[in-house]
N, C-alpha and C positions, 0 to 999 in steps of 0.2 A: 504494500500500500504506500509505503513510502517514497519508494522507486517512483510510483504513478504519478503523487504529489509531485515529486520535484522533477519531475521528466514534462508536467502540465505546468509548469512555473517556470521552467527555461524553453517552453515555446510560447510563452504567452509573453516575458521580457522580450525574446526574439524576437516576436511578432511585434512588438510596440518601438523597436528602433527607428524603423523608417517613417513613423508617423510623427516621434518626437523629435527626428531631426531636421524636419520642413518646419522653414518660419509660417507662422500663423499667415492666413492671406493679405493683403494689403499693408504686412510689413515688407519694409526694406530691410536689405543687410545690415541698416546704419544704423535702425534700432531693434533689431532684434537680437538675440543671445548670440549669434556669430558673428559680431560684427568685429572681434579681435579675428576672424580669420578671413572677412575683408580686408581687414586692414593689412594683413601678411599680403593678401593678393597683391593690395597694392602696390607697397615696399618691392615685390618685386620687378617691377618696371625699373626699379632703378641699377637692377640688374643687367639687363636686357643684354648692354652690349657685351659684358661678360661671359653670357649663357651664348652669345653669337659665335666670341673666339675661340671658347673652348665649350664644350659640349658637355652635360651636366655627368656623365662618366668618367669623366677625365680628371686625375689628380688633382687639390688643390695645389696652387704653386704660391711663389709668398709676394708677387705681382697682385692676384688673385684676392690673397685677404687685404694687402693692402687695403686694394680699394673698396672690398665691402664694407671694413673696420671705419675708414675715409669715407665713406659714404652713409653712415649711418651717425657722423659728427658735421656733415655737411661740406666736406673738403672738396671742392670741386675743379681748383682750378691751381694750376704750378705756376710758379712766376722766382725769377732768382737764380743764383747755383745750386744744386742739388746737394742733397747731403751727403751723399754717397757718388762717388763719380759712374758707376755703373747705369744709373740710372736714366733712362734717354727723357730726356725733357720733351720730346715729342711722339713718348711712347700714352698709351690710354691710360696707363698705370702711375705716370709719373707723380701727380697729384697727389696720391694713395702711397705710394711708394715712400714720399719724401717727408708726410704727414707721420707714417708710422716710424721712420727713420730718427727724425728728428724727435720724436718724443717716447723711445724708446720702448713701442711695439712691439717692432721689429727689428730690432740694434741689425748694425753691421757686423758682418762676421769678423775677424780677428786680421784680416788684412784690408779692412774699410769697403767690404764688397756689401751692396745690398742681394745680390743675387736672383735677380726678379724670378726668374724662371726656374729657381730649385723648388723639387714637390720639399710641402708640410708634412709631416709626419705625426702624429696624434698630438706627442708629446709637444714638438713645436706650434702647436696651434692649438693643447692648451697653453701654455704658456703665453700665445702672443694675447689671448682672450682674457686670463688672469690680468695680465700689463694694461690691457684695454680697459678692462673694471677698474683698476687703480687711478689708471689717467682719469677716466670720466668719472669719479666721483659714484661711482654705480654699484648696485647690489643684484643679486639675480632677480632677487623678486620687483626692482624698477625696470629692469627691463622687459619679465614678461611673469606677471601678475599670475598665469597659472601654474 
């Protein structure tokens, strides 16, 4: 009898998934319970051109976080010498690059190289994520409340 109960109580949750995950009619996204995963849709348009040059399989590289870390403080634009000489001032990264360079994201390696194009490795990306929390004054739960 037991078995029945809860075999009738995991198709009856089951069966109420898809009906609790539709916003009510004539909500929008903007007010109803997903709208923190609008707002991720959004966020990634600012991806776009990244997700263009490399294809979301492809290793991250540390070009790569640069500019997502950079684009989520609003760095948008390089001007100056670069902190790193590796860094092409007329690469899409550079901006990103020199942001996390300069305020020690993403330090240089041991002979002043930024290395755009070396893949992350877990450890190095948490690491540049920890430095990213410290920079911006952040805690996990400001930046994502679930």
């Amino acid at each position: 009898m037991k078995r029945v109960i809860s075999a009738l109580l995991c198709a009856v949750l089951l069966l109420a998934i898809p009906i609790t995950a539709q916003a009510a009619e004539g909500d929008s996204l903007r007010t109803s319970a997903y709208a923190p995963c609008a707002s991720m849709a959004e966020n990634r348009a600012s991806f776009r051109q990244i997700e263009e040059l490399y294809p979301l399989s492809s290793p991250l590289t540390r070009a790569m976080a640069a500019a997502i870390l950079a684009g989520y403080e609003g760095v948008t634009e390089f001007s100056g010498q670069p902190a790193c000489p590796d860094i092409d001032t007329a690469a899409w990264y550079a901006a990103g690059a020199d942001w996390a360079c300069r305020n020690g994201i993403l330090p240089a390696s041991d002979g002043g190289q930024f290395r755009p194009d070396a893949e992350m490795t877990r450890q190095d990306l948490c690491l540049a994520l920890q430095r990213y929390l410290v920079y911006s004054q952040r805690t996990l739960d400001t930046i994502n409340p679930w």
